[in-house]
N, C-alpha and C positions, 0 to 999 in steps of 0.2 A: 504194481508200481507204475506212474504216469511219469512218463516222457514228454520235453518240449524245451527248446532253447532257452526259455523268461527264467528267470529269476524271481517270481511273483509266486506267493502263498499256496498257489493253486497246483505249483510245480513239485512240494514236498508231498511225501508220503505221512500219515496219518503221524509214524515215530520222529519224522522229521520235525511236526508242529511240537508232538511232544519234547524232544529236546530244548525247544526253543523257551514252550511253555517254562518246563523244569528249570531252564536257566534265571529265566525272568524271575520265578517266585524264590529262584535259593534255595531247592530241594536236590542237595548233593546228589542224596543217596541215588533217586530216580536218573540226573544225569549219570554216576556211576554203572547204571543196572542197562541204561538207555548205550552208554561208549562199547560195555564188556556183552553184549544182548550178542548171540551169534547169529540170528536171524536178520538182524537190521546189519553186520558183518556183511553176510551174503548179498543182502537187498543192496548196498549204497557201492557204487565204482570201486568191487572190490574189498579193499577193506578201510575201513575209518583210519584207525590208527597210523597206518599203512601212508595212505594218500592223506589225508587230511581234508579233502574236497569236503567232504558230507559236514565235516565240523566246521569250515568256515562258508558254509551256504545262505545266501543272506537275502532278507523278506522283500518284498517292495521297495521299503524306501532305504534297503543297504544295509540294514542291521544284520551284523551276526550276531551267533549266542554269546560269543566275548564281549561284543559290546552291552548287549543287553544286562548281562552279568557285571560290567565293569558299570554301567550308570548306575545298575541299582544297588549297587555296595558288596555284592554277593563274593567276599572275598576268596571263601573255598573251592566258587563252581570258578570263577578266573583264574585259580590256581592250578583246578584239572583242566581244565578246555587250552590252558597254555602249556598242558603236560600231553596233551593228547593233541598237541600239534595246532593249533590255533595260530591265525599270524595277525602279530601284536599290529603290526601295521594299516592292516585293510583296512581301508575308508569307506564311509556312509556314501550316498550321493552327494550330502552336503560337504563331502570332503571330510570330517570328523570322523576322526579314530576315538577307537577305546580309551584314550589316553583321554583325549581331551573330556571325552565326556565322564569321565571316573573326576577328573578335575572341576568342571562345573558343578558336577556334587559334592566336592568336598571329599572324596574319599582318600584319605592319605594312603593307606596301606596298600590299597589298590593300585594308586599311583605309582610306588616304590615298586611294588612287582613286577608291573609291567616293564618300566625302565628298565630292573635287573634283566628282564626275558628278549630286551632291547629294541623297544619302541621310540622310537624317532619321536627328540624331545622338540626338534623344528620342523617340525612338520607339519601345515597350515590345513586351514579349511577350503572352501568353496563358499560358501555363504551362512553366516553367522545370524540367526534371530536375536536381538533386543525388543522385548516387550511387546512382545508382536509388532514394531514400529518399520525399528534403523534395521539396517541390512549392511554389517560390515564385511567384507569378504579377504581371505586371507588371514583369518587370526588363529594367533601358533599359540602351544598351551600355553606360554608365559602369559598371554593376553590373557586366556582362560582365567590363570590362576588371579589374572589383578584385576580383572572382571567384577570377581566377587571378593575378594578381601581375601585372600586364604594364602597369611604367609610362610606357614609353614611348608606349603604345595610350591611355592615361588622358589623360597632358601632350597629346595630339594632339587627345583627344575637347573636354577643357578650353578647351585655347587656341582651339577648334571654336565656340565657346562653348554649351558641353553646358549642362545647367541639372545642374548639381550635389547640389542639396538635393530633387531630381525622387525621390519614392519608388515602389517597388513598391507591388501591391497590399494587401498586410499592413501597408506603413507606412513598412518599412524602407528606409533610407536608402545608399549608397557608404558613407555614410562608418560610417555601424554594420555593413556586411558587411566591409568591411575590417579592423573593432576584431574582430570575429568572426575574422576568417579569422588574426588576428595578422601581417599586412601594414604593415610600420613604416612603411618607406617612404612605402606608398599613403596611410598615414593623416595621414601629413605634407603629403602633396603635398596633400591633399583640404583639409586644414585650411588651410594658407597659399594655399589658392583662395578658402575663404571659406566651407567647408561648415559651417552650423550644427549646431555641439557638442552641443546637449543637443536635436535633436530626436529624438523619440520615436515609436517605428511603436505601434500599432492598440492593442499590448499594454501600452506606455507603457515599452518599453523604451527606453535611451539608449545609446550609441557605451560609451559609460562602464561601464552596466550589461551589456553583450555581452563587452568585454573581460577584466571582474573573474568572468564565468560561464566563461568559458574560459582564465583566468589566465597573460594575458597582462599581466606586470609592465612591461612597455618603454611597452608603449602606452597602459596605466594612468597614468603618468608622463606622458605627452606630453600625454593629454587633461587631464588635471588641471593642467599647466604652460599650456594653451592658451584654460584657463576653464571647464572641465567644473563642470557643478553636482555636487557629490560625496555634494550629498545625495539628490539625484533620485529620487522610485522608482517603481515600475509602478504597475502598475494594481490590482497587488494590496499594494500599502505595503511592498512588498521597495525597500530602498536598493542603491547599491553594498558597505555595509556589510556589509550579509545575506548579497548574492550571494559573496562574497568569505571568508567565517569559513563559511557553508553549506560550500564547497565544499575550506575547509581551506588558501587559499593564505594565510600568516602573513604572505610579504613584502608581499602588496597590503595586507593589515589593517593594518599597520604605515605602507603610503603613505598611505592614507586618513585615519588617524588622524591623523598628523601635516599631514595637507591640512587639517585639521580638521573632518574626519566628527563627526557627532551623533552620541556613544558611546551614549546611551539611546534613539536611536530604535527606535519600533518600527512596526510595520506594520498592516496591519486589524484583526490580530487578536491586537494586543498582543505580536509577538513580539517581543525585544528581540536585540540583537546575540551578546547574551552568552547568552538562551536556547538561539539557535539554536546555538550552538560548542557547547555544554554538553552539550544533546541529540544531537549528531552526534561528540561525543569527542574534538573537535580539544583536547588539553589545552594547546598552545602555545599559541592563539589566547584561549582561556580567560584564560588570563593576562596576556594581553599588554591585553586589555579591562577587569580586575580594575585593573591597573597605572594603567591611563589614566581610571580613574574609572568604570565601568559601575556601575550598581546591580543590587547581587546578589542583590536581592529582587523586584525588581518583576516582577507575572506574567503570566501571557499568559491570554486571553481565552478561544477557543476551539484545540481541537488534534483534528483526527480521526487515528485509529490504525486503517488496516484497514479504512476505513469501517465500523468499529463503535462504536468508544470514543470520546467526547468531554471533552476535558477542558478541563476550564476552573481558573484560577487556577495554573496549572502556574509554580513557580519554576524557575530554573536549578537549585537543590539538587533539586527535583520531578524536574526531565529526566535529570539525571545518575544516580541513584540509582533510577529503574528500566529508564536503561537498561545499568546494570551497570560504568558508567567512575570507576572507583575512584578515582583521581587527581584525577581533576577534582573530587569529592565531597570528597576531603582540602584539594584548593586554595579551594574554595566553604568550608568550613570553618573552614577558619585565618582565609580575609578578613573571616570574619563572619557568616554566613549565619544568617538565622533557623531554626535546626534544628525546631522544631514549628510553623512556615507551613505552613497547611493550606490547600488548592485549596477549589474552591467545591461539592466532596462531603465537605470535613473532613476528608480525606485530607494524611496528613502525607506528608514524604520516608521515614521508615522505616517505612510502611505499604505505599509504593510497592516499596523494596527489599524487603520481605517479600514481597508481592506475586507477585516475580518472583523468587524465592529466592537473591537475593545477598548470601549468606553475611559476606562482609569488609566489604562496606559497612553491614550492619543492624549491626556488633559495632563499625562508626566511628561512627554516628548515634548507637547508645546510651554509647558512651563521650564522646561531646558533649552529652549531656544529652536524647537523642532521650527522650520519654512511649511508651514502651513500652504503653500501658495507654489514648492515645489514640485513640477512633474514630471509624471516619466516621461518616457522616450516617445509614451503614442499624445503627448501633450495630456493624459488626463493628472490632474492634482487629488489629495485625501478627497478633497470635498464632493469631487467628480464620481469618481469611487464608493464613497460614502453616500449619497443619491442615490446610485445607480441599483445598491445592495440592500437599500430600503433601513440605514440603520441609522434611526431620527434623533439618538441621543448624541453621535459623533458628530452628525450633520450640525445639530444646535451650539455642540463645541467649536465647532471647526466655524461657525459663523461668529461667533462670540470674541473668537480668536482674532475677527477681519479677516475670515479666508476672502478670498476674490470670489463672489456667486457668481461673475458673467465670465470668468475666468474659461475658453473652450478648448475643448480636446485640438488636435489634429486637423480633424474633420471638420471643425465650427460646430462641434455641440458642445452646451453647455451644461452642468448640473441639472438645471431645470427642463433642458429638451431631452436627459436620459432616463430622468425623476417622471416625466411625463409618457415616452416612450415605453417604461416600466409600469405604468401603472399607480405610482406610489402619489397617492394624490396629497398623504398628509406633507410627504416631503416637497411636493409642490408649493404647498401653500405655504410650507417653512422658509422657501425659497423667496415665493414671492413677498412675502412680509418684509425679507431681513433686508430687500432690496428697493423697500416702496417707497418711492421720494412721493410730494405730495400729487405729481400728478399719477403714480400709479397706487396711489390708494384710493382717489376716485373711481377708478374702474374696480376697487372692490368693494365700492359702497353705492347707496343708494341715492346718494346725495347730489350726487351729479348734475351739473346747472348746461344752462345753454352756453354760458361764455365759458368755462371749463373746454365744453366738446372742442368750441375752435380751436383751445388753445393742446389741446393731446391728441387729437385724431390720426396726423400723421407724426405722430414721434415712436420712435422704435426703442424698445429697452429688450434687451438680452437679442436684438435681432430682427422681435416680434414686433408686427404695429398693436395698438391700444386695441383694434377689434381682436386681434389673434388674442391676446390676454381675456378681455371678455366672454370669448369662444370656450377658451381654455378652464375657465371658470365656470362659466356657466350661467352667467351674470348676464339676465336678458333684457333688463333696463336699461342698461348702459350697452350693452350690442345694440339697440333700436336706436338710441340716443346719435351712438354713432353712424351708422348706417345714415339716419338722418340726414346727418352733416359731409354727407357723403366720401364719407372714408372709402378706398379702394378692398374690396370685398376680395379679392386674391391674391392680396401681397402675401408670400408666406415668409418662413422665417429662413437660417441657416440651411437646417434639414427638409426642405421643401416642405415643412406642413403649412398649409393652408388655415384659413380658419374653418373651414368646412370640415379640412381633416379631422382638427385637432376634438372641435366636435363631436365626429361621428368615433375618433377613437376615444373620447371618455364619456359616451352614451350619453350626451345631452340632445336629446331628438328636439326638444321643444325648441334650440339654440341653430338645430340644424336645416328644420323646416322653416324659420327664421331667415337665413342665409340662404334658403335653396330660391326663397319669393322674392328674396332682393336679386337673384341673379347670379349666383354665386357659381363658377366654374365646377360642376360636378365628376367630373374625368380629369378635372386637373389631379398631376401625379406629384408624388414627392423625388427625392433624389434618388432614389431605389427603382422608382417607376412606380410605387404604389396609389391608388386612387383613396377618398374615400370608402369607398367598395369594402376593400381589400381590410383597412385598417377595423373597420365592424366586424369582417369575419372574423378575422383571428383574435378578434377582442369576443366573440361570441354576441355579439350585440345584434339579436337576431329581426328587433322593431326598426333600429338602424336599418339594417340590409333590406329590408321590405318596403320603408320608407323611400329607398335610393335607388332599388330598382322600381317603382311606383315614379319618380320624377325623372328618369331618362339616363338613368347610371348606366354605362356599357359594361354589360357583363362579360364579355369575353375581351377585353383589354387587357394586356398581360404586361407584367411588368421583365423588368431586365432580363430574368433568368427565364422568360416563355411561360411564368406560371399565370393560369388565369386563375379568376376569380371560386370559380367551379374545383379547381385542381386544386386551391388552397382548402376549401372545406372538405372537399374527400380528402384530403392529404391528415386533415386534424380530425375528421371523425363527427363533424356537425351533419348530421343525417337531414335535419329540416330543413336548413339551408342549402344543402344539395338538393330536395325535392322543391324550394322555393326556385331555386337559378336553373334547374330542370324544365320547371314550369314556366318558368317567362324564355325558353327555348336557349338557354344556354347553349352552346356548340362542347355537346359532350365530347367530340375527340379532337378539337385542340388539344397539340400536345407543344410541351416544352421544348427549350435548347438543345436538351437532350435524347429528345424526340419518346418523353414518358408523359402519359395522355392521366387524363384524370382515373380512369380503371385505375391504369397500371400501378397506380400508387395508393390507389386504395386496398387493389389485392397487397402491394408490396408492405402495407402499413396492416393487413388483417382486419380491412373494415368490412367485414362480412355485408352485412347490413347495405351499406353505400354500393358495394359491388351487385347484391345484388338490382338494386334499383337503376345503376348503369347499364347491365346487361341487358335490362327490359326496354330497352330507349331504341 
């Protein structure tokens, strides 16, 4: 016989596995031969019967031979092993008695035995498996038995007199795992014992609120016929009402309401029923909340999106309208909705729908009297927005409409300088079309005469003079035209772009070599501090960049934040261009404001490549 303090497999004697074996499989007779053996008598502390030690001796992970016996149905060998001194009581590690686990499988007779032998009918776990998933801790066999539906296990634990209202660790109650599990029955039998309806586990859930999150309409019914508070709600001001239109079941919305749910409640952060349907698209539920009184204005507090956005003052027209549910934006309408309710960044609903380029809903808002021409708080309007997001169909609405094209943010940009700044050249040219009086449609044609130039050279439209516009386009007849007539070659606009800039940031070389022979300020910077230079790199315009350090571009001129030239294309990963600005003697260890040198950000950004070409310098 081997000795040693563990309690691990390794610690039983060869008859010890045997017992355990023989229990497992339900072969009495061997347990019988195995209890009455007088050789294993003498081996085990004495005597078996005597102590009971050797019989309740338990494997690794806690099992005795009663447990093992009681899970697998073996009703005769739990009948000896609790004759031969077994205790009904002892727990697995996970806290599970024989009890519970004769309960998870359904064995009723087992159940009853053990109870007569007087197994502790409250007596909880340590931690519970579901599905290999949830991890509930503290569930007593009442749990067990509504776990799985077995009401005859429950009527027996009951009439036992189990404590019924006994919650697990988190809170939870029978009677809210049964609303959960959608157990009609159990939920019945539990109530006409006297389980309390509206109590609430840890998170301030209720019976009520478990079964409208899992849309269970029978049981919705039975708790509300039984006294459910219907307005109850967690911990975080979600009602049954929320749970229920959140998740899109119409016939619970319907029971509630007519229970008489609070149609305007809302939760901590101001959400109201009709928000939350609105934002999730349920358009039945929508309606059905409109119909019973909701208010279709009131707004919600805070909203994070992404854990990045937070919104505040969000109406139900607000949620619908960026998030694309068209229907529900037409029923928000009809009932009345304040079409220009702005959130608490002055943000309308057709700003929102611009926003997110929802074509049919900006062309519904502005045909209900949406302000087109309304902005938020950073001064940008739809239009601004709508440019900047590259979405050509809103843009053509939202002009069609009379939005204001020269209408500017904050800052003094306009559509056209964010449309341009992006990239978006068709939006450019949408731009500059919807705004061409006749002297700016000379500068997009070829038609352009000598008495014209006098008459446009110095006029400004959105900011720009007429050569910034030619720049911008690309339009080299009428740049020379002007030039000509000697237009001032470095006016720039709001945003400090030059015409040189605006050039070299939309890769017109032919318009830039242009501009450099007439004279043109090549280091002039924008309002950021950016040069030319600057505005090629990071547009990747790499004949640009060769061009401008070829005519006397400063390469290590940095702008605001200390970033030079060099630190911006290691920083994005353009390797030629590092070896071009390398090569015309770049100042490789200028560093920034923050004192991070062009390496540093190459290593910090994983440009293998650029780093090593630094190193070698």
């Amino acid at each position: 016989m081997r000795h040693g303090k563990g309690t691990g497999i390794d610690n039983y004697t060869t008859k010890d596995n045997d017992l355990f074996d023989a229990a497992s499989k339900g072969d009495l007779k061997k347990v019988q031969s195995l209890l009455k053996d007088e050789n294993l008598y003498h081996e085990v502390v004495n005597s078996l019967l005597v102590t009971s030690q050797r019989i309740n001796q338990a494997n690794e992970r806690g099992w005795t031979s009663l447990f093992i016996a009681a899970k697998n149905g073996h009703q005769d060998i739990v009948s000896t092993l609790i004759a031969a001194g077994a205790n009904v009581k002892q727990a697995n590690k996970d806290g599970s008695t024989a009890l519970s686990a004769a309960i998870l499988k359904g064995h009723q007779d087992i159940v009853s035995t053990l109870m007569t032998a007087g197994a502790d009918i409250n007596q909880s776990d340590n931690v519970h498996y579901i599905r290999m998933a949830n991890i509930i801790d503290g569930w007593t066999p009442l749990h067990a038995a509504v776990e799985k539906g077995y009401q005859d296990i429950l009527s027996t634990l009951i009439t036992a007199g189990a404590d019924i209202n006994l919650a697990s660790i988190d809170g939870s109650t029978p009677l809210q795992a049964a609303a959960k599990k959608g157990h009609q029955d159990v939920v019945s039998i539990l109530i006409n014992a006297g389980a309390d309806i509206n109590q609430a586990n840890k998170e301030g859930w209720t019976p009520l609120l478990a079964a409208c999150e899992m849309g269970h309409q029978n049981i919705v019914s039975t708790l509300i016929t039984a006294g459910a508070d219907i307005n109850q709600a967690d911990k975080d001001g979600s009602a049954p009402l929320h749970i229920a239109g959140y998740k899109g079941y119409q016939d619970i919305v319907s029971t509630l309401i007519s229970a008489g749910a609070d149609i305007n409640q809302s939760d901590n952060n101001r959400w109201t029923h009709l928000l939350v349907a609105a934002q999730k698209g349920h358009q039945d539920i929508v309606a059905i909340l409109i119909t019973a009184g909701a208010d279709i204005n009131q707004a919600n507090k805070v909203h994070f999106r992404g854990m990045m956005d937070i919104m505040f003052g969000w109406t139900p027209l607000h949620a619908a309208s960026e998030e694309g549910h068209q229907n529900i934006v037409s029923t928000l309408i009809t009932a009345g909705a304040n079409i220009n309710q702005s959130d608490k960044y002055r943000s309308t609903p057709l700003y929102s729908s611009a926003d997110y380029g929802h074509g049919d809903i900006v062309s519904m808002l502005i045909a209900a009297g949406g302000n087109v021409n309304q902005a938020n708080n950073t001064g940008a309007t739809p239009l601004y927005v709508a440019s900047e997001k590259c979405h050509i169909d809103v843009v053509k609405t939202l002009i069609a409409a009379r939005a204001n094209i020269d209408q500017p943010k904050n800052n003094g940009w306009t559509p056209r300088i964010i449309a341009t700044e992006r990239g978006h050249k068709e939006i450019v040219s949408i731009l500059i079309d919807a705004g061409a009086t006749d002297i700016q449609r000379l500068l997009l044609e070829n038609t352009i005469t000598a008495y014209s130039i006098t008459r446009i050279k110095n006029t400004r439209i959105d900011g720009a003079t007429a050569l910034y516009i030619a720049a911008e386009c690309g339009n080299l007849i009428t740049l020379s035209l002007l030039l000509s007539a000697g237009t001032d070659i470095n006016t720039a606009n709001e945003a400090g772009y030059t015409p040189l800039y605006i050039a070299a940031l939309n890769n017109h070389n032919d318009i830039l070599s242009t501009l450099i022979a007439a004279g043109a300020d090549i280091n002039q910077s924008d309002n950021g501090g950016l040069t030319p230079l600057f505005a090629a790199i990071v547009k990747g315009h790499q004949d640009i960049v060769s061009t401008l350090i070829s005519d006397g571009a400063d390469i290590n001129q940095a702008n605001t934040d200390g970033w030079t030239p060099l630190y911006v294309a290691a920083c994005n990963g353009y390797q030629y261009t590092v070896s071009t600005l390398i090569a015309a003697d770049a100042d490789v260890n200028q560093s920034d404001n923050d004192g991070s040198t062009p390496l540093y950000v190459a290593a910090e950004k994983g440009q293998q490549e650029i780093v090593s070409l630094l190193v070698l310098i």
